[in-house]
N, C-alpha and C positions, 0 to 999 in steps of 0.2 A: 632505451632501456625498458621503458612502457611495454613495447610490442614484444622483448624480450618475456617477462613478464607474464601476460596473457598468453603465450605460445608455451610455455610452461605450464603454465596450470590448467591449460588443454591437452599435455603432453600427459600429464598429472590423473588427467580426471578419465582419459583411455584407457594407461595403463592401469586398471584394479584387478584384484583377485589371481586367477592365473595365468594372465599374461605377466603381470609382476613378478612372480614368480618364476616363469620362463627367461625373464632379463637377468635374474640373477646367478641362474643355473647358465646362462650362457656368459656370462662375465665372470665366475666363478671357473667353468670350462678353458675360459682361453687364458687366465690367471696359470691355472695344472698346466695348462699346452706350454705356457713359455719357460714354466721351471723345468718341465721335462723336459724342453730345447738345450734348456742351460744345463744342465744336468750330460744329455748328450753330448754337445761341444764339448766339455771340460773333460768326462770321460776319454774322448777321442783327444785332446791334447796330452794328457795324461800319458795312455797308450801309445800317442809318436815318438815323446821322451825317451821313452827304454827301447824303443827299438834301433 
């Protein structure tokens, strides 16, 4: 748990400024990407329904 730990708060002390930044706009990004998945899928179920 130690080496956990310290690989952390080296992972910690890289990411500042805007690289921080950049991690959040890309886990934000594939957050949008998966609701528009979901959003697609269910439209296209939706649509086989009535056909």
């Amino acid at each position: 748990m130690n080496e956990f730990s310290k690989d952390y708060e080296n992972l910690k002390n890289q990411i500042d400024g805007d690289k921080g930044k950049l991690i959040g706009f890309l886990f934000v990004g594939l957050l949008l990407g998966r609701i528009y998945e979901k959003l697609q899928n269910t439209k296209k179920k939706i649509f086989k329904k009535f056909k």
